[in-house]
KEVOMAR-490850 format. One record per residue: residue number from 0; chain; x, y, z of N, C-alpha, C, O, CB in turn. Coordinates in nm, 4 decimals, always signed. Glycine has a CB too. Layout:
+-----+---+----------+----------+----------+----------+----------+----------+----------+----------+----------+----------+----------+----------+----------+----------+----------+
!   k ! c !       nu !       nv !       nw !      cau !      cav !      caw !       cu !       cv !       cw !       ou !       ov !       ow !      cbu !      cbv !      cbw !
+-----+---+----------+----------+----------+----------+----------+----------+----------+----------+----------+----------+----------+----------+----------+----------+----------+
! NUM ! A !        X !        Y !        Z !        X !        Y !        Z !        X !        Y !        Z !        X !        Y !        Z !        X !        Y !        Z !
...
+-----+---+----------+----------+----------+----------+----------+----------+----------+----------+----------+----------+----------+----------+----------+----------+----------+
This chain:
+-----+---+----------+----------+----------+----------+----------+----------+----------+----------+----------+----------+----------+----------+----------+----------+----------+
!   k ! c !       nu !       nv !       nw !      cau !      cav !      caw !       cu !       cv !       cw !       ou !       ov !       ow !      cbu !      cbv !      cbw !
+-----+---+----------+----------+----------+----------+----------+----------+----------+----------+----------+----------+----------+----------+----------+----------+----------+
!   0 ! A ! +10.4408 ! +12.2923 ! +11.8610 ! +10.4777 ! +12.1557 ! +11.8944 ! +10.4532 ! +12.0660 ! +11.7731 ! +10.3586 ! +12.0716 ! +11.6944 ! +10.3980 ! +12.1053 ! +12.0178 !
!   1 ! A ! +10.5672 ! +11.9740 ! +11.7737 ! +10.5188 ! +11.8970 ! +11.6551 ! +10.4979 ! +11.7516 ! +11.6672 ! +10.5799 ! +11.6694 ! +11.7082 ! +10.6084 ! +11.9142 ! +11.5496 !
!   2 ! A ! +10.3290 ! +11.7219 ! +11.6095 ! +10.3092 ! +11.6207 ! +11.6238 ! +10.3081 ! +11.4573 ! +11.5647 ! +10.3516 ! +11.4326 ! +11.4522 ! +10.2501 ! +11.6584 ! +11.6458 !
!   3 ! A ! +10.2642 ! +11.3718 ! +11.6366 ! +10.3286 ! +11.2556 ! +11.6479 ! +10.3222 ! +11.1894 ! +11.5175 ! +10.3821 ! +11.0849 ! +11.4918 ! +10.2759 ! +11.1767 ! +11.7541 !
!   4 ! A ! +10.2441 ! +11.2568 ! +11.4323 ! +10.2241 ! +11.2369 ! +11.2802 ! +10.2887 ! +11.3123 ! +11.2045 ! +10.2555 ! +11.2992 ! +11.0867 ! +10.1021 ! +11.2510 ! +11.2361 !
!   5 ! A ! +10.3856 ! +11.4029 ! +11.2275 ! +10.4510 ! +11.5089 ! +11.1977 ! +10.5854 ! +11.4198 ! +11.1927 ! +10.6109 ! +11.3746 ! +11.0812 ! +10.4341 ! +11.6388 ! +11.3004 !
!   6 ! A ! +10.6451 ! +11.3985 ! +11.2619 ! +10.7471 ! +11.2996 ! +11.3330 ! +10.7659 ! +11.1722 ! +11.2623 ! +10.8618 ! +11.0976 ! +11.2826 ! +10.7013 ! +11.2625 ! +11.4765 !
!   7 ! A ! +10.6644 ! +11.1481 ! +11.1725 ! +10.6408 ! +10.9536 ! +11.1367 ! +10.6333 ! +11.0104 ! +10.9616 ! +10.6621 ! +10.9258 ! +10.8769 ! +10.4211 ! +10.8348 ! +11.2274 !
!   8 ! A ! +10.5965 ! +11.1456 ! +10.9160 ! +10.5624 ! +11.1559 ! +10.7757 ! +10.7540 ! +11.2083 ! +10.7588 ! +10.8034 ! +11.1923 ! +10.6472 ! +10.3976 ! +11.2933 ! +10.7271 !
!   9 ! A ! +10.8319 ! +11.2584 ! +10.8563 ! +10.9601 ! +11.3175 ! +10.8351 ! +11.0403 ! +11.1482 ! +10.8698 ! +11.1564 ! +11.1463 ! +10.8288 ! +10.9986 ! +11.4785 ! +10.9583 !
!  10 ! A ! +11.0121 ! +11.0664 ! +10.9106 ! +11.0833 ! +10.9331 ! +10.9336 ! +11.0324 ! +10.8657 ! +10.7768 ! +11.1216 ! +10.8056 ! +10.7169 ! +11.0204 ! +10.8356 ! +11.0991 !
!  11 ! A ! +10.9496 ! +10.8700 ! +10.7355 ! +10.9512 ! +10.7967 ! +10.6262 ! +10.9664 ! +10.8957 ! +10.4842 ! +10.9691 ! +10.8425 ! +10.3732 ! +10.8203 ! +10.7099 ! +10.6334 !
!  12 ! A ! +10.9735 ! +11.0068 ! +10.4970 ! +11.0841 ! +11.0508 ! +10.3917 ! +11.2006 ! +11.0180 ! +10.4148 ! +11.2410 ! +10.9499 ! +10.3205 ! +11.0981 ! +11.1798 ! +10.3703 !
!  13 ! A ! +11.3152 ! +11.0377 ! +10.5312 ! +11.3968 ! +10.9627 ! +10.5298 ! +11.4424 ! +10.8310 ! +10.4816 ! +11.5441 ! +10.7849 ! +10.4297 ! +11.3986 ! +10.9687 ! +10.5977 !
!  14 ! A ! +11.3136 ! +10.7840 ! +10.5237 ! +11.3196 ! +10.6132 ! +10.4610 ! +11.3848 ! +10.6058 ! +10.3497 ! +11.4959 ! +10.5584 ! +10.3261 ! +11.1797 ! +10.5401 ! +10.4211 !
!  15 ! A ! +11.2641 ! +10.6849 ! +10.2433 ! +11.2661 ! +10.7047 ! +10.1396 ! +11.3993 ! +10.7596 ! +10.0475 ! +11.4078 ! +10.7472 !  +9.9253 ! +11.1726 ! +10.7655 ! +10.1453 !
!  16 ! A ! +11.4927 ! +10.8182 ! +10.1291 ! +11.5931 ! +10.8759 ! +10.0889 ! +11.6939 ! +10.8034 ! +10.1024 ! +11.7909 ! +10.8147 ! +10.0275 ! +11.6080 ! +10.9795 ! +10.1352 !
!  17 ! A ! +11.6863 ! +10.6864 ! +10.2341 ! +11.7948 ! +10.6403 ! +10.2664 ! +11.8811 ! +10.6564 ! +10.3806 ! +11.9794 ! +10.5879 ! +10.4088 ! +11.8435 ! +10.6614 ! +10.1898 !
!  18 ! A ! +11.8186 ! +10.7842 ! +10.4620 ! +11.8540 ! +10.8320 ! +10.5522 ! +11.8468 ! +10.7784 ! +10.6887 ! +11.8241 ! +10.8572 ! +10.7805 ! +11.8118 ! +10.9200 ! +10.5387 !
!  19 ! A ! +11.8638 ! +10.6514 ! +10.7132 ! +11.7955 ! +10.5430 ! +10.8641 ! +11.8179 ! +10.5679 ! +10.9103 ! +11.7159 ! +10.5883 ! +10.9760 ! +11.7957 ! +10.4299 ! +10.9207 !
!  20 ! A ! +11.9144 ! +10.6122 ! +10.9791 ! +11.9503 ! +10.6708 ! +11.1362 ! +11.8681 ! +10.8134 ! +11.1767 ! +11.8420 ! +10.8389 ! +11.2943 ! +12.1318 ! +10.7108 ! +11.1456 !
!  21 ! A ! +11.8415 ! +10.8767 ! +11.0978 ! +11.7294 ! +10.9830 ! +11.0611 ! +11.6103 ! +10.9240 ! +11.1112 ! +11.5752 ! +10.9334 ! +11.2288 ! +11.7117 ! +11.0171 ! +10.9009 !
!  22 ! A ! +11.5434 ! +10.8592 ! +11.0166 ! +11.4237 ! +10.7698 ! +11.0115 ! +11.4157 ! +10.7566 ! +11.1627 ! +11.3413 ! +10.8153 ! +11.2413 ! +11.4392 ! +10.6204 ! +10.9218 !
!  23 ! A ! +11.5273 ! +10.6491 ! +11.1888 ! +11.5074 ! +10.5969 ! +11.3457 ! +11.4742 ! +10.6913 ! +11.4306 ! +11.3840 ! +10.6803 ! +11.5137 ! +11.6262 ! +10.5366 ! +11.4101 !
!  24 ! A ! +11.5527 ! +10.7997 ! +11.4128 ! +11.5062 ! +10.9269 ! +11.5413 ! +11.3884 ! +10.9782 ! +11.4936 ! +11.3160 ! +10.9864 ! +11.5928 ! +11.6173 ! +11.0726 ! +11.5668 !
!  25 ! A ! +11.3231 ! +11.0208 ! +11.3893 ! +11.2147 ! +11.0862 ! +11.3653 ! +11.1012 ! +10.9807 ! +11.4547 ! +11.0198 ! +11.0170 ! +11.5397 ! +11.1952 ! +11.1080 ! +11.1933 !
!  26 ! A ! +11.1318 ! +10.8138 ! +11.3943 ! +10.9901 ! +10.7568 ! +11.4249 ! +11.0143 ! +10.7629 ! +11.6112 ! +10.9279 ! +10.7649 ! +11.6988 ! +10.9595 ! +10.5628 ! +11.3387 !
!  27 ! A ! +11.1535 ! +10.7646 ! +11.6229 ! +11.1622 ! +10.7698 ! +11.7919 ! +11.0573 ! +10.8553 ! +11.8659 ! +10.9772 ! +10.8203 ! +11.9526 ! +11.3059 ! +10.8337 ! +11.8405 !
!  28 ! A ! +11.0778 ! +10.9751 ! +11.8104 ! +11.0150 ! +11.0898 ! +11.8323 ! +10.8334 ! +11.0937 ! +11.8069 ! +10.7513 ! +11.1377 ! +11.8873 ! +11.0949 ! +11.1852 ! +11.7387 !
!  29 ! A ! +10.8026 ! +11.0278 ! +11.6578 ! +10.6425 ! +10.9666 ! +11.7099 ! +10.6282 ! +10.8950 ! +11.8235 ! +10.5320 ! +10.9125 ! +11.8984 ! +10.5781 ! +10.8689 ! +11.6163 !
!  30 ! A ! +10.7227 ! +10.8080 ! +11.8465 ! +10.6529 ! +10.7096 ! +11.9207 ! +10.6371 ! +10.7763 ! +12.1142 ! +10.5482 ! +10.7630 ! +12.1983 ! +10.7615 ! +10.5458 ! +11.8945 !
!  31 ! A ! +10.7600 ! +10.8400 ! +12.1152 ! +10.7788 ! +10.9262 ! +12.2456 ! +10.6183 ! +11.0157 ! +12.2581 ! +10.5597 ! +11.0264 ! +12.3658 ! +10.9379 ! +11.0501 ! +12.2225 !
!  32 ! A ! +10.5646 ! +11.0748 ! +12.1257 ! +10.4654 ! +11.0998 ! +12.1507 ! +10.2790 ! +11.0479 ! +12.1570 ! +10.1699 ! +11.0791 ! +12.2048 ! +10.5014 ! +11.1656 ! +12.1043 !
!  33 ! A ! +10.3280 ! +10.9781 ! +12.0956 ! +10.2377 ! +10.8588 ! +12.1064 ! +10.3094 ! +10.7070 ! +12.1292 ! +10.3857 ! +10.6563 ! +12.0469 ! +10.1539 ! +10.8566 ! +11.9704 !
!  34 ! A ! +10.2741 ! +10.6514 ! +12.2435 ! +10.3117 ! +10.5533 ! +12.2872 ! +10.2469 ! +10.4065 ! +12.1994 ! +10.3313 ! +10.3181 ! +12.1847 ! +10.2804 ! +10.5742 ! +12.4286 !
!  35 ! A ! +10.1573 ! +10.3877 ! +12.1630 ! +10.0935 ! +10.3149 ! +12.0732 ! +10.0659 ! +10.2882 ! +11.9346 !  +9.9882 ! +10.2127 ! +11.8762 ! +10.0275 ! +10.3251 ! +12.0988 !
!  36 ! A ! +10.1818 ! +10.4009 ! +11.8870 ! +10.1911 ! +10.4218 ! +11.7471 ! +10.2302 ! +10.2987 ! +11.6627 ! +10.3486 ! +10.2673 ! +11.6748 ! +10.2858 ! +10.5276 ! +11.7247 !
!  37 ! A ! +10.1552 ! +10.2212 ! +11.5786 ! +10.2016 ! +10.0770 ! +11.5642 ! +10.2693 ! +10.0824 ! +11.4656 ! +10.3459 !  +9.9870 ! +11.4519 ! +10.1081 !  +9.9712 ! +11.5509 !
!  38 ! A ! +10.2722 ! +10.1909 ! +11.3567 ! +10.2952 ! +10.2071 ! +11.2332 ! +10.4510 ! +10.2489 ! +11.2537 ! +10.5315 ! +10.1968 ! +11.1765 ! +10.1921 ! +10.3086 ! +11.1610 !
!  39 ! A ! +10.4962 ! +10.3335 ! +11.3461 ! +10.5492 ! +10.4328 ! +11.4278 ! +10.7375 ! +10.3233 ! +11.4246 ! +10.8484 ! +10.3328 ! +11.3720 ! +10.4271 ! +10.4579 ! +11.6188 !
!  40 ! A ! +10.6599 ! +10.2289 ! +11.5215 ! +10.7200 ! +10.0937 ! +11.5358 ! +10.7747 !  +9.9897 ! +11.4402 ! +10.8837 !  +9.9326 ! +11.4426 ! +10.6406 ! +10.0352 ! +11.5888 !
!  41 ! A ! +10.6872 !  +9.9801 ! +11.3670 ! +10.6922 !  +9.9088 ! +11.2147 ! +10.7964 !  +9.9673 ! +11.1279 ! +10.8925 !  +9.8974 ! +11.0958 ! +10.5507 !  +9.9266 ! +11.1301 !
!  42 ! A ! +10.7863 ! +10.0850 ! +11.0886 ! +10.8719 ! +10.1705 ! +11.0197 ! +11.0064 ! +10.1315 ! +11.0709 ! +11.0950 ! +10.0796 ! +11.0029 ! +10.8379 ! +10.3198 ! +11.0395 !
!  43 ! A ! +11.0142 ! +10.1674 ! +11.2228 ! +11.1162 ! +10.1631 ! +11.2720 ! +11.2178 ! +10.0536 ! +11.2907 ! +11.3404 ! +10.0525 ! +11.3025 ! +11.0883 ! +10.2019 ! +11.3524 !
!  44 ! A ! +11.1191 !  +9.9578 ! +11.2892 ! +11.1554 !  +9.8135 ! +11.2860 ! +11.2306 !  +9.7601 ! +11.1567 ! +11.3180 !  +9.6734 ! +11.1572 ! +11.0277 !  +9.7344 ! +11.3021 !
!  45 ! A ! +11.1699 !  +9.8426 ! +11.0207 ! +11.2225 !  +9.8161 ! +10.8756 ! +11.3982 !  +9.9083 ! +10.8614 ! +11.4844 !  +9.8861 ! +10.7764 ! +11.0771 !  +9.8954 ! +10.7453 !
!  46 ! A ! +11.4033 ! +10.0078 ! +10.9732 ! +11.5169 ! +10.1066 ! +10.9284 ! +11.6477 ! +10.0283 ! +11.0287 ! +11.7677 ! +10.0551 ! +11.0342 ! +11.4735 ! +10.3055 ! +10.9758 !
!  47 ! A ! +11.5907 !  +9.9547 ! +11.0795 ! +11.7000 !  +9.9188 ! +11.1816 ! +11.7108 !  +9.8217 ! +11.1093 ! +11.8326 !  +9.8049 ! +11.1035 ! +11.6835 !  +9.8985 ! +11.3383 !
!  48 ! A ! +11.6412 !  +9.7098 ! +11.0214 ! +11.6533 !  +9.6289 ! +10.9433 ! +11.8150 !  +9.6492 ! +10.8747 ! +11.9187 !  +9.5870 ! +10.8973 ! +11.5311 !  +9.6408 ! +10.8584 !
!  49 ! A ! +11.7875 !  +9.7568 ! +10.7881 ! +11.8516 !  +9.8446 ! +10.6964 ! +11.9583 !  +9.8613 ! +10.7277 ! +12.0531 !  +9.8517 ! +10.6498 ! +11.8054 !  +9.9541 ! +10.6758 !
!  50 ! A ! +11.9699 !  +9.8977 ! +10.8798 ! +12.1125 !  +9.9135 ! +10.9481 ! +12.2175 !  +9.8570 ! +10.9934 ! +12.3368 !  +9.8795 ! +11.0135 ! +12.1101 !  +9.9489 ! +11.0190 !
!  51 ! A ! +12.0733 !  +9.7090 ! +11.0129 ! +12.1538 !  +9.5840 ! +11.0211 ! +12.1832 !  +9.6252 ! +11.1809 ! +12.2957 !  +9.6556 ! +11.2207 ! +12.3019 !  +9.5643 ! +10.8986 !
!  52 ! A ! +12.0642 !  +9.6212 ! +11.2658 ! +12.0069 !  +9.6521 ! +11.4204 ! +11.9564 !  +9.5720 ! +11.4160 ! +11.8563 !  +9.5888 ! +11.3464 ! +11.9303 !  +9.7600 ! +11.4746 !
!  53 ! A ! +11.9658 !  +9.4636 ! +11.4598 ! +11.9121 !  +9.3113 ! +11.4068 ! +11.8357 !  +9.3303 ! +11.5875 ! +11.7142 !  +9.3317 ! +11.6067 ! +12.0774 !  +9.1344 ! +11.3528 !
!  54 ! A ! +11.9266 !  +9.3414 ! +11.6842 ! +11.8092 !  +9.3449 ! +11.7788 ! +11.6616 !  +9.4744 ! +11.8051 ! +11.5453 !  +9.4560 ! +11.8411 ! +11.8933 !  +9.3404 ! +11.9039 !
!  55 ! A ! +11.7299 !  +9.5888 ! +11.7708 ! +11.6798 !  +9.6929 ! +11.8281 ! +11.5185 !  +9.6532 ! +11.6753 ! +11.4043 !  +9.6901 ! +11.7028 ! +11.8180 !  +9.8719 ! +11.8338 !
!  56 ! A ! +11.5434 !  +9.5908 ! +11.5563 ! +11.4917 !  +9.5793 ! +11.4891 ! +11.3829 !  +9.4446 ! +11.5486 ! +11.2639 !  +9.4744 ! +11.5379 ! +11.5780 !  +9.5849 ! +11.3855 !
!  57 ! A ! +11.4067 !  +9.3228 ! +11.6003 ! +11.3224 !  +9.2734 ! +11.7082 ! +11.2388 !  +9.3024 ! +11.7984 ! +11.1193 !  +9.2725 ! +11.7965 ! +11.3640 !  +9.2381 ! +11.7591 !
!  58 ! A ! +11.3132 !  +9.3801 ! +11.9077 ! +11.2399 !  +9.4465 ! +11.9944 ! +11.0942 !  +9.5566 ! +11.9071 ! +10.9830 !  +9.5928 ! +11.9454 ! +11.3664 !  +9.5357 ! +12.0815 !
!  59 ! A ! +11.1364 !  +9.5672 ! +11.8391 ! +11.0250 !  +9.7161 ! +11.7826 ! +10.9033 !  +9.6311 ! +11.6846 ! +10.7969 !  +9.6796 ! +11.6460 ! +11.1406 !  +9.8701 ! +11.6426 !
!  60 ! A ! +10.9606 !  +9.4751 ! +11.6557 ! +10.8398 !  +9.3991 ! +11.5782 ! +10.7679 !  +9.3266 ! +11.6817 ! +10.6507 !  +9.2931 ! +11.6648 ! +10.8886 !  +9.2898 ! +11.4591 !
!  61 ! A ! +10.8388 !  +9.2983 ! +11.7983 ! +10.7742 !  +9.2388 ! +11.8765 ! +10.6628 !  +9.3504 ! +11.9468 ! +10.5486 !  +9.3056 ! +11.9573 ! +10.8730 !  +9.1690 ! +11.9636 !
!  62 ! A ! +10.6804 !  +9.4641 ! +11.9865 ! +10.6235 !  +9.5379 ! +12.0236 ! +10.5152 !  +9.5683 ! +11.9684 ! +10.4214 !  +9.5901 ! +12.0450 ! +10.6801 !  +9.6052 ! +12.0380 !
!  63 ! A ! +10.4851 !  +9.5826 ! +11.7880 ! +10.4155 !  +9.5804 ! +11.6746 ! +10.3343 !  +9.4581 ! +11.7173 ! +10.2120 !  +9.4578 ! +11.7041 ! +10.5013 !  +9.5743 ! +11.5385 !
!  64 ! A ! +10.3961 !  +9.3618 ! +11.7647 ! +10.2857 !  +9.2217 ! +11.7774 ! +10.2371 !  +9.2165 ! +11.9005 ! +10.1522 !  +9.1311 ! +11.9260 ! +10.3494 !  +9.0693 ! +11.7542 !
!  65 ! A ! +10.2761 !  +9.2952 ! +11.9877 ! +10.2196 !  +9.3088 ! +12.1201 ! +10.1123 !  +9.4010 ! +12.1112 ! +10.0640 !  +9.4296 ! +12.2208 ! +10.3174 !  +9.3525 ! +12.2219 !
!  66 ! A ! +10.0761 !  +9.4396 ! +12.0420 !  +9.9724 !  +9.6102 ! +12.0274 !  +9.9008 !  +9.5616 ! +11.8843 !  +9.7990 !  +9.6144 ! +11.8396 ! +10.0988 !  +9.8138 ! +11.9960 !
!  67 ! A !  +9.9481 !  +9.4890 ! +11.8424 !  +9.8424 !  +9.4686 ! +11.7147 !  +9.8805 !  +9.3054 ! +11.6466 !  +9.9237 !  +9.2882 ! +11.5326 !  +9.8752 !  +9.6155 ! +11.5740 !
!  68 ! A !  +9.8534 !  +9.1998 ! +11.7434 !  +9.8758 !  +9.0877 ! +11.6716 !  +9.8445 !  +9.0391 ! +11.5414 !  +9.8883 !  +8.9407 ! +11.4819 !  +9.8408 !  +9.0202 ! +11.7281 !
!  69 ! A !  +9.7837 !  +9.1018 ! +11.5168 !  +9.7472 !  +9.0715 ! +11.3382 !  +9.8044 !  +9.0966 ! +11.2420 !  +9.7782 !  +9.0661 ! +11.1256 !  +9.6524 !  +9.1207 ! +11.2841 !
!  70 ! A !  +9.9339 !  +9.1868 ! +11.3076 ! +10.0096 !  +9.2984 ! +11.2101 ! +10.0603 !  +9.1286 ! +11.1317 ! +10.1350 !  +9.0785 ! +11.2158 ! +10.1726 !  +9.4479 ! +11.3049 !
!  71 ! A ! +10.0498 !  +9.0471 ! +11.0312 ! +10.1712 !  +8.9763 ! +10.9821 ! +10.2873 !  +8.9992 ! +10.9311 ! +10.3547 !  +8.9019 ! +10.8974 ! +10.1498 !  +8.9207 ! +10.9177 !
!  72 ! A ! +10.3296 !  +9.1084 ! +10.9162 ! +10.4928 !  +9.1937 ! +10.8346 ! +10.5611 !  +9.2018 ! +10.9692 ! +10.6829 !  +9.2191 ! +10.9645 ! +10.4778 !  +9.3982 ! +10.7417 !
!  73 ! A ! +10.5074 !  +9.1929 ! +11.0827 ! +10.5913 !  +9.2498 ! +11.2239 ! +10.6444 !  +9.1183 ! +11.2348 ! +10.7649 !  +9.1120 ! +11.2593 ! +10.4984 !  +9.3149 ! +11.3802 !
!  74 ! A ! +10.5692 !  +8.9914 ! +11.2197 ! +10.6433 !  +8.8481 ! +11.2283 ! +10.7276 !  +8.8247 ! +11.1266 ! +10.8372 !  +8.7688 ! +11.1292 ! +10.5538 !  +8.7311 ! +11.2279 !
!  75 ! A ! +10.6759 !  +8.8656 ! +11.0478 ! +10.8200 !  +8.8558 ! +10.8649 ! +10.9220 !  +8.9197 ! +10.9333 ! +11.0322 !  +8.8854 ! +10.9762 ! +10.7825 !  +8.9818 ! +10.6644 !
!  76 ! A ! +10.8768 !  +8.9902 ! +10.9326 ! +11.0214 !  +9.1375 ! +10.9701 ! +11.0989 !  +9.0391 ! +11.1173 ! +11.2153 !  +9.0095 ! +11.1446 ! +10.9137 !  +9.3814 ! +11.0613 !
!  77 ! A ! +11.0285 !  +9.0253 ! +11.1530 ! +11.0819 !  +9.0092 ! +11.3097 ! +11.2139 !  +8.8257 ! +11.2898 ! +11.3239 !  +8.7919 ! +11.3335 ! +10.8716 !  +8.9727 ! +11.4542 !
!  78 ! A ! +11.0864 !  +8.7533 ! +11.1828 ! +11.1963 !  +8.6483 ! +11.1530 ! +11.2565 !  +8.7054 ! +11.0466 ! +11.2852 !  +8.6032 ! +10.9843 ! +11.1513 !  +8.5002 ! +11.1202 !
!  79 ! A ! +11.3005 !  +8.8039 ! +10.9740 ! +11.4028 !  +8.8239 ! +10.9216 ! +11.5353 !  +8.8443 ! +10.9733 ! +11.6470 !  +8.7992 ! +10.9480 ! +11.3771 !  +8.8954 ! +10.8671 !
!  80 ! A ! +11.4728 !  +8.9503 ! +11.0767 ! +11.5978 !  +8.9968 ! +11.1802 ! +11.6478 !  +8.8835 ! +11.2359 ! +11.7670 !  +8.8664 ! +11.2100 ! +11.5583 !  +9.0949 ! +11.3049 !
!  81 ! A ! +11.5777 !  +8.7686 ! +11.3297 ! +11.6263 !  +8.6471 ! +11.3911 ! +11.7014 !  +8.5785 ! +11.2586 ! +11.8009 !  +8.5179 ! +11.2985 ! +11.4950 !  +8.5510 ! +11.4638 !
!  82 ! A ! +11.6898 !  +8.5710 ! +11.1513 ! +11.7351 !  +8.4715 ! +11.0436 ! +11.8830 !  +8.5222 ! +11.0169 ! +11.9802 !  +8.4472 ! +11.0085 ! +11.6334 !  +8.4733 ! +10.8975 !
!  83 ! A ! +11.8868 !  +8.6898 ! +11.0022 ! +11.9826 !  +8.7313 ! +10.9863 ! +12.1045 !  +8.7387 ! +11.0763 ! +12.2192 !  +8.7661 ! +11.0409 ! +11.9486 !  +8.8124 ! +10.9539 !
!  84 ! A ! +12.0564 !  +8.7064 ! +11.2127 ! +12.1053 !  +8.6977 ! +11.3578 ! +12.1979 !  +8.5630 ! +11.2824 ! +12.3146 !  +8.5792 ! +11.2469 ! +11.9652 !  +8.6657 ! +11.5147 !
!  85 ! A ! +12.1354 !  +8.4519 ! +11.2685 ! +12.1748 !  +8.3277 ! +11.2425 ! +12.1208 !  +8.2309 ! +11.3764 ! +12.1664 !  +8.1325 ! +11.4344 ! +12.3380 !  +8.3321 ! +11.2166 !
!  86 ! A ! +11.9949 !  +8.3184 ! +11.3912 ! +11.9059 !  +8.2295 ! +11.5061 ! +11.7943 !  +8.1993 ! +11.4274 ! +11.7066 !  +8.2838 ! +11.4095 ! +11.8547 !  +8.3109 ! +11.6561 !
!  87 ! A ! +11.7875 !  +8.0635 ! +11.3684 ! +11.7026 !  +7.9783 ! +11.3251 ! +11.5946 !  +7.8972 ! +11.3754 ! +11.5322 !  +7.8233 ! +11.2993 ! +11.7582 !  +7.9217 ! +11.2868 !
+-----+---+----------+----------+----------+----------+----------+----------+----------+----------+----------+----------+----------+----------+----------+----------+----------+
């Protein structure tokens, strides 16, 4: 079985490559296994960025700020996506 850190180190080589829709399913797959994965989320939140998933990229920073309010990149990220929306 492969685990939920297994899943998040193969999403961010993707990253790394360029590969987001990749990324997205790998970190999917951490997060399916760990439900609280904040990092998991974050990542995921930056690849949908990328994809220009302006919501699915919301939902996953807000979630980041629901489980770890301190995160401050989940609010960057999160008003990036809204900015890019053209919701100001």
């Amino acid at each position: 079985q492969v685990a939920a850190k297994d899943f998040f180190q193969l999403g961010v080589e993707n990253m790394l490559h360029g590969n987001y829709d990749e990324a997205i399913q790998d970190f999917q797959q951490a997060i399916e296994e760990k439900k609280d994965f904040v990092a998991a989320y974050s990542n995921r939140c930056l690849a949908n960025l990328k994809i220009e998933a302006y919501q699915n990229a919301i939902a996953d920073c807000t979630q980041v700020i629901n489980l770890a309010p301190n995160k401050a990149d989940a609010y960057l990220n999160r008003g990036l996506a809204y900015y890019r929306q053209g919701n100001y």
